[in-house]
C-alpha positions in Angstrom: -2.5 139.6 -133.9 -2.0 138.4 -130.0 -4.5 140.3 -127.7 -2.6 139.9 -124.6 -0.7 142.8 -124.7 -3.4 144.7 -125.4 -5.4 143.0 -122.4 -2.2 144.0 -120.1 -1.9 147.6 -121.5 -5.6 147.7 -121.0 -5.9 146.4 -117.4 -3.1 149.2 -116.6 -5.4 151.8 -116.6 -8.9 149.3 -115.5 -11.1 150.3 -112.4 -8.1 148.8 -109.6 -11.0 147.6 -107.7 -11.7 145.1 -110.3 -8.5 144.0 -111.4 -7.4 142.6 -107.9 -7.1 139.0 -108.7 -6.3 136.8 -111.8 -3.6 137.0 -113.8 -3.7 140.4 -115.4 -3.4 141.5 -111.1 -0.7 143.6 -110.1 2.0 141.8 -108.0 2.2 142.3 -104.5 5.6 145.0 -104.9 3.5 147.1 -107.7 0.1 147.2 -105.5 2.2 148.3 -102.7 4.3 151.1 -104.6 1.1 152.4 -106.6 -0.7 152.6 -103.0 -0.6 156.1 -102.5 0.1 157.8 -99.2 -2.1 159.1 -96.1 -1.7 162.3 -95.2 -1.0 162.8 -91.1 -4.9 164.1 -91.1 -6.2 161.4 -92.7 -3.9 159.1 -90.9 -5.9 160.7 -87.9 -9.3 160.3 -89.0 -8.2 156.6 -89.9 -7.2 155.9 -86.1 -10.2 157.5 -84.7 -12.5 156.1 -86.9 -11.1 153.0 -85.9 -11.6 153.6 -81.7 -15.2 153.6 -82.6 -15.6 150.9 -84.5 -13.5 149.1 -81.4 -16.1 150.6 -78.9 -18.6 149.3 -81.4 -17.4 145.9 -81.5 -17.1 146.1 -77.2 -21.0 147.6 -77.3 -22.0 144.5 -79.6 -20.6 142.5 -77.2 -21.3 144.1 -74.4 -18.2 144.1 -72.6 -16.7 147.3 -70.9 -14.1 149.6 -72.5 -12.0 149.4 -69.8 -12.3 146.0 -68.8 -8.9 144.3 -69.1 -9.3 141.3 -71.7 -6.7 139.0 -72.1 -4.6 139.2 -75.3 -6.2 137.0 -77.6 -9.7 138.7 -77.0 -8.7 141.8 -77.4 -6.2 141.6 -80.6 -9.7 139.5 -82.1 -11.9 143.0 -81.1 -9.2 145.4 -82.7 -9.2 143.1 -86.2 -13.2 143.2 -86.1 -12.9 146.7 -85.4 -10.1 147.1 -88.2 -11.5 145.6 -91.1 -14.3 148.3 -92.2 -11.8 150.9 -91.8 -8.9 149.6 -93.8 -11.9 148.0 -96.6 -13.0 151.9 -96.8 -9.5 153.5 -97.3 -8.4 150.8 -99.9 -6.2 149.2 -97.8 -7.5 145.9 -97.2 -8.9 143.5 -100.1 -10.8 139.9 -99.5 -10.9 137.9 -102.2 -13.0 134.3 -101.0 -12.9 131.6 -103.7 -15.0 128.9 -103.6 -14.0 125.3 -103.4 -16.1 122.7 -104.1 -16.4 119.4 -102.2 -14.7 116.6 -103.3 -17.0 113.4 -103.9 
């Protein structure tokens, strides 16, 4: 008997937290039709939760909210301030791999 299909019908109803990468993964177009849809309060909550973790990032570094930054600096504070907020909801996934040094 071939356990694949049994892996694949198994991994359809896994923990989607573990099943990000490899290949039993869903492809890019079935991740982002299962995703399932804010609502406009959470949507809400999302964007303000995401001003504070930009003021955050400007209190780390200790610059002023209403300092004007140039664009470079202040798309890198809004993708710091991003990335805990989209983890949280789902939304964003890193997967690092490891490479090893060649010799």
């Amino acid at each position: 008997m071939n356990p694949i299909p049994e892996v694949v019908e198994e991994s359809k109803h896994a923990d989607p937290a573990r099943s990000l990468v490899g290949p039993l993964s869903p492809t890019p177009e079935e991740s982002w039709t299962s995703r399932s849809v804010l609502s406009l309060d959470e949507r809400e909550v999302m964007w303000q939760r995401w001003k504070r973790e930009i003021a955050d990032v400007l209190d780390e570094r200790e610059l002023d909210s209403t300092a004007t930054l140039p664009h470079h600096a202040r798309s890198e504070i809004e993708r710091v301030g991003a990335r805990p907020v989209l983890e949280e909801l789902g939304l964003l996934h890193v997967a690092r791999r490891r490479i090893a040094p060649v010799f």
